[in-house]
N, C-alpha and C positions, 0 to 999 in steps of 0.2 A: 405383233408388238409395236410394231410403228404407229398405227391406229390410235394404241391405249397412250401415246406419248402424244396423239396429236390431239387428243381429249382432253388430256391433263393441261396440257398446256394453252388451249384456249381455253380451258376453265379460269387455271392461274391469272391468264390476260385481262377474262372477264372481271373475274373478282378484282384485278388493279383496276380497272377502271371505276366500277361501281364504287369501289371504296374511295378512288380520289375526290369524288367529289364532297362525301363527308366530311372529309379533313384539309373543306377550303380548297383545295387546287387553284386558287386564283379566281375564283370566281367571280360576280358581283351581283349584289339585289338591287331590283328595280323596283318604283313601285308605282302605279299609276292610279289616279284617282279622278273621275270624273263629275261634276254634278251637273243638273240638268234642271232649272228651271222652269215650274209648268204653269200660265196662268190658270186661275180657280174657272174662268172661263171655258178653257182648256178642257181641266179635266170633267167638267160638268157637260160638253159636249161628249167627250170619250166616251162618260155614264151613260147618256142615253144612245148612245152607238151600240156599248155591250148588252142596254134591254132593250133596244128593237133588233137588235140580233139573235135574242134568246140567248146570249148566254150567261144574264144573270135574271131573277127575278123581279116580279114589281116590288116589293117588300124588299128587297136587297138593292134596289134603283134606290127607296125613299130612305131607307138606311144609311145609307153612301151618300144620298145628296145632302141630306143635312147635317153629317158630318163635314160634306167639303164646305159647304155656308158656312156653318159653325167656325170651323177651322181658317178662314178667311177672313171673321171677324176678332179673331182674336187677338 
């Protein structure tokens, strides 16, 4: 019997804790937000790193590269 009391009662404990925190407890939200800058230079080297690496296509290289041109000029 002591066992099923000592069950019950870390359940009970459990369940208060999981529930303080839906109802606020004090808590606070953070939010973090980063951006990152890339020149068109930049990423036009990256591109040809990922297809002389294989891991994209020539047709997925000239895909990508003139969208980053395009996209640079606008």
């Amino acid at each position: 019997m002591p066992y099923a009391r000592f069950l019950f009662t870390a359940a009970l404990l459990a369940l208060a804790l999981a529930s303080a925190g839906c109802w606020g407890g004090g808590s606070t939200t953070s939010t973090y937000s980063e951006t990152k800058t890339i020149s068109t230079g930049q990423e036009l080297m990256d591109l040809k790193k990922a297809r002389d690496s294989g891991a994209i296509t020539e047709a997925e290289y000239q895909r990508l590269r003139e969208s980053i041109i395009k996209k640079a000029h606008d």
